[in-house]
N, C-alpha and C positions, 0 to 999 in steps of 0.2 A: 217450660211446661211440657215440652213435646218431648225432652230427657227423663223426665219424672213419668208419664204416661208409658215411655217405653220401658222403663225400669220393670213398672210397675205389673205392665202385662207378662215380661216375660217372669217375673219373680210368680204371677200368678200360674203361668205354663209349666212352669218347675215344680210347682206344689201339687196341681193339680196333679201330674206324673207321676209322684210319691204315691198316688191310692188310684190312678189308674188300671182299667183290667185291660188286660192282652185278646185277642179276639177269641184265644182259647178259655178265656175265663178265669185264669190265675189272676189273683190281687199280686201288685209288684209292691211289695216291701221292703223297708232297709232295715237289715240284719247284722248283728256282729259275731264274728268269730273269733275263736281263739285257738291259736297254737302255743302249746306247752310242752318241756325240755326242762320237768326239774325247776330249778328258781329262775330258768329265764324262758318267758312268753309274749307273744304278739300278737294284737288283737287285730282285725280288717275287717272291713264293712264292704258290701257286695255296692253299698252306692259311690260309685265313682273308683274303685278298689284304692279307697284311703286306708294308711297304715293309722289306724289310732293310738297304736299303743306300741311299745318294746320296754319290755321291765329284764333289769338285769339285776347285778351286784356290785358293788363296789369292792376298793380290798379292803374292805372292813367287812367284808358280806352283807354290808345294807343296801337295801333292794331300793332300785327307783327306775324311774319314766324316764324315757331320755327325749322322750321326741315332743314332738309342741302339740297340739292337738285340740280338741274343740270338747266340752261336755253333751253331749249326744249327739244326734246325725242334722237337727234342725239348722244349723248354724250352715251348714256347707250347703247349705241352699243358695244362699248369697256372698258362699267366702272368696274374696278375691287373691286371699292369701296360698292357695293350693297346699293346706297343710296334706303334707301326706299322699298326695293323689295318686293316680293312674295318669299320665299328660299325654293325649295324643288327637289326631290320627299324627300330627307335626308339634310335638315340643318345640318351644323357645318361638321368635319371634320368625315373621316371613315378612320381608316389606313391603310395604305400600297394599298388604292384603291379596297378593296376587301372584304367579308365578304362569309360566307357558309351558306345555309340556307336549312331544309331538306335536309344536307348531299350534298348537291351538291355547290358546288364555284362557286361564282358570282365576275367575274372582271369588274371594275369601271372605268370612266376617271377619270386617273389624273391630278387634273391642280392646285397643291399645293405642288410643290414636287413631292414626289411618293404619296402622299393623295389626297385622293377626300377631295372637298373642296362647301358645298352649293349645292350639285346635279350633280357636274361637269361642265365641261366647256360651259355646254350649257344648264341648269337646267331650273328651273320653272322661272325665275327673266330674263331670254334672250329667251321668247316666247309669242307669241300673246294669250291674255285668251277671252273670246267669254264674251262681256255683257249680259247677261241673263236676268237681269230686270235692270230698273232704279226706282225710285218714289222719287218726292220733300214732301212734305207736311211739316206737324207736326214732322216726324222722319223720315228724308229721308236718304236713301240707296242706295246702287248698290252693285249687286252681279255680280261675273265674275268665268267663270267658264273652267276647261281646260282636256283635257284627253291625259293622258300619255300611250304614247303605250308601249307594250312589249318588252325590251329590250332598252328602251328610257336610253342612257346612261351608261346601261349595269345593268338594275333595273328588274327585275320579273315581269310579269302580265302587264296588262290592267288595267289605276289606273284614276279615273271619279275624281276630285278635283272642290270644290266649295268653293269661298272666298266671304264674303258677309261685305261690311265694311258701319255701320251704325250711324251718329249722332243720341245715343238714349238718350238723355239727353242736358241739357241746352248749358254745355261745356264736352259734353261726346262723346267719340267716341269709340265704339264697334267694335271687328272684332271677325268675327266666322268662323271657318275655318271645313270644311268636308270633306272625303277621302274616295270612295269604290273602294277596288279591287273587277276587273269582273270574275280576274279568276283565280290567283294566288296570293300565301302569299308574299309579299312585306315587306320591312322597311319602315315607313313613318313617317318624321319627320318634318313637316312645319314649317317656322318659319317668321315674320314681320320682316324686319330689316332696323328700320328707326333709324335713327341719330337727337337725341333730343338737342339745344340750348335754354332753358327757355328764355333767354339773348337776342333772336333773332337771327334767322341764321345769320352768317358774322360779331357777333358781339364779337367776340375774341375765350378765350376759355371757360370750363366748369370746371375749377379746382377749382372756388370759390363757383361753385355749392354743397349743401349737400344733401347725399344720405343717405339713410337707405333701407337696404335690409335684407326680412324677411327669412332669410336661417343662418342658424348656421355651415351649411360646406360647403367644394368646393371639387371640385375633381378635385386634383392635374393634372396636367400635364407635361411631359416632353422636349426637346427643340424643338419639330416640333410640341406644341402645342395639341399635343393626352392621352387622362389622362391615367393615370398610375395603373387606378382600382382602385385605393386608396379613401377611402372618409377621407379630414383633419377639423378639427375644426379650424374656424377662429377666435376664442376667444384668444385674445391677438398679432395677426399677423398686417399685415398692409390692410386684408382682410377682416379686422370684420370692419363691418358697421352695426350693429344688433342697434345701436345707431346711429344716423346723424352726420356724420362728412363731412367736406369739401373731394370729389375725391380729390383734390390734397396734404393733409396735409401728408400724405404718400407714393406718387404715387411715388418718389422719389428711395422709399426701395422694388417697387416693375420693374423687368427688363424688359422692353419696354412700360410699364404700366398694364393698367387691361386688361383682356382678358382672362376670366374665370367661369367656371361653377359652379354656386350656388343650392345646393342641400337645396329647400325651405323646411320651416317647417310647417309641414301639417296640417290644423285646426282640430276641435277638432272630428270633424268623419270622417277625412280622404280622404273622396271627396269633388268635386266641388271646387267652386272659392275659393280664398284665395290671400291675399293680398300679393303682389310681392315686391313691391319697394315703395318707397317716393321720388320724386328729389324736393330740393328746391330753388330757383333761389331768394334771398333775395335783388337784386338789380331792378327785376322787379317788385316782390311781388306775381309771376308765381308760384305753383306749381301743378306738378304731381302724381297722385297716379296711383298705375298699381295693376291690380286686373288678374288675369288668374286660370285656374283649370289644368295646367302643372306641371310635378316634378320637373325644372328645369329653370333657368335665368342664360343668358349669359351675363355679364357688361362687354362690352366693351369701352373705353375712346379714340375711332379714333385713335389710337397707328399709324397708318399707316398713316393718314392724311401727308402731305407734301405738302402743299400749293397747294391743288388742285383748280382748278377755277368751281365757284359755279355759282350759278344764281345769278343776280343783278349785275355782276360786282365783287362778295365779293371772296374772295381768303378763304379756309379754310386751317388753320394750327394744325399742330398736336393738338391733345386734340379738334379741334373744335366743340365737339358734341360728345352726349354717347350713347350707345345701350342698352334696357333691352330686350333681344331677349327669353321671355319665350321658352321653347323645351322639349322634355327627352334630356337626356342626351347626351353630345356627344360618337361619338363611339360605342353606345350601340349594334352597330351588331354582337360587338370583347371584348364584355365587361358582362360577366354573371352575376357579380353582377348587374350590371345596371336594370331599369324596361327596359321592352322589348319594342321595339316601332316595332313589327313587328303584321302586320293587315293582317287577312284573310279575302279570299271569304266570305260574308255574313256578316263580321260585317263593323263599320261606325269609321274611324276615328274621332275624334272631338277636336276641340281645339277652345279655349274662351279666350278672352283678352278685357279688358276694360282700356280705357286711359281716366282719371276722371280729370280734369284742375280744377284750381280753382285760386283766386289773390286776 
């Protein structure tokens, strides 16, 4: 009773917020946008800056949705699936809800267990981000922008976040993401977490899809999904994708499927972009390259999918769509070997990700 009472008030605190007024007097509503490039555009909603849409072409020229996604903004009220989101102040898991920073302990919501989970139960992906600019032209964009208070979830500091997601290219689409704490040192861990179908949303699964991912280890993890500190080599597992094989030709030998942090291998002077992933969709003639300057990609294969209902009418089932969710690492606030994803006063978080289409 006392899990259904809390469901219930916070599903009411989230709706209420939806028709909310600001002390200035603006009604806070959720809007969608669109950026258009010719036959391929993407659409974003300032609630939570979920990607709802990317329409392309296939080499037939027939246009489809590639990403999984909801029929209006009501559903992301209560989605636990993060189609599309904005993930932060900390993507991916922190364990046990807690982490110490400058010697002082910081307690976290939990809403994965006893683990923070995406920022907690009410993170950067279940809040209204402010549109800052829009522009069509030649390389049109929108940037959205959000400020996390002190204590927002049980997180350090006063944290300014800017997400700017731009068609910079024919079939390219860019996200750049920036982070300043105003006043205290913070963990910040951003993350995109959209759900790819080359195949078109709703059009089965992605097990015939082949991937190649440029990381030569993962970092293990444990049964509640929290790695173990360990970095393992995936050369010979059912983890090594360092060559293109179909997600599904082993997903079989791995338990509940993928859902796993790829420790990428770094070019050859060690920063900047560097090529993430390949997915190839050989039934469309769809493929994707992912390009980002993070140490880290999460492949996830919808493991939790259970026939969730999508837009169009399409029902999505396990496996129906993957994640390359670039990050640091999970964990890293409990995790020393890890790189540090923690940002202080004065400096600029940053984070770069390019989705390069082609058929």
């Amino acid at each position: 009773m006392a899990r259904v009472s809390l469901f219930f008030l916070l599903s009411l605190c989230i709706l209420l917020s939806l028709v909310a007024t600001s002390a200035a007097g603006t009604r806070k509503t959720a809007k969608i946008y669109e950026l258009k490039k010719g036959d391929f555009s993407v659409k974003v909603t300032n609630w939570g800056g979920v990607i709802l849409s990317v329409v392309l072409p296939d080499s037939n020229g027939k246009l489809d949705d590639v990403v999984l996604a909801y029929d209006g903004i009501g559903p992301y009220l209560n989605d636990t699936t993060y189609f599309g989101a904005l993930v932060g102040r900390v993507g991916n898991r922190i364990a046990g809800s807690r982490f110490v920073l400058n010697g002082k302990p910081y307690r976290l919501f939990p809403n994965d267990g006893k683990n923070s989970l995406h920022g907690g139960h009410r993170g950067f992906s279940d809040v209204f981000w402010t549109v800052k600019k829009k522009v069509n032209g030649e390389t049109p964009y929108i940037t959205l922008y959000y400020h996390s208070f002190d204590g927002e979830q049980g997180f350090p500091g006063d944290l300014d976040v800017y997400v700017t997601y731009k068609l910079s290219g024919k079939y390219e689409l860019s996200i750049s993401m920036e982070a300043k704490p105003r006043n205290k040192a913070t963990p910040v861990n951003l993350v995109q977490h959209t759900y790819w179908n080359l195949g078109g949303e709703g059009s089965g699964t992605i097990l015939k899809d082949k991937v190649q991912i440029f990381g030569s280890k993962i970092t293990p993890v444990d049964k509640d999904l929290i790695p173990t500190g360990a970095f393992k080599p995936v050369k010979g597992t059912p983890y090594d994708f360092l060559e293109p094989k179909e997600v599904g030709s082993e997903i079989k030998n791995v338990e509940g499927g993928y859902d796993i942090n790829y420790v990428l291998d770094s070019p050859v002077d060690g920063e900047g972009m560097r090529k993430v992933a390949v997915v190839d969709c050989e039934s469309t003639g769809r493929k994707l390259e992912l390009w980002a300057d993070k140490p880290g990609v999460q492949f996830y294969t919808g493991n939790f999918l259970k026939g969730d209902k999508g837009k169009n009418g399409h029902v999505y089932p396990q496996y129906g769509g993957l994640c390359l969710e670039t990050q640091g690492f999970p964990d890293s606030v409990n995790q020393p070997k890890f790189p540090s994803v923690i940002v202080k006063p004065g400096q600029v978080y940053k984070h770069n990700m390019v989705f390069k289409f082609s058929f």
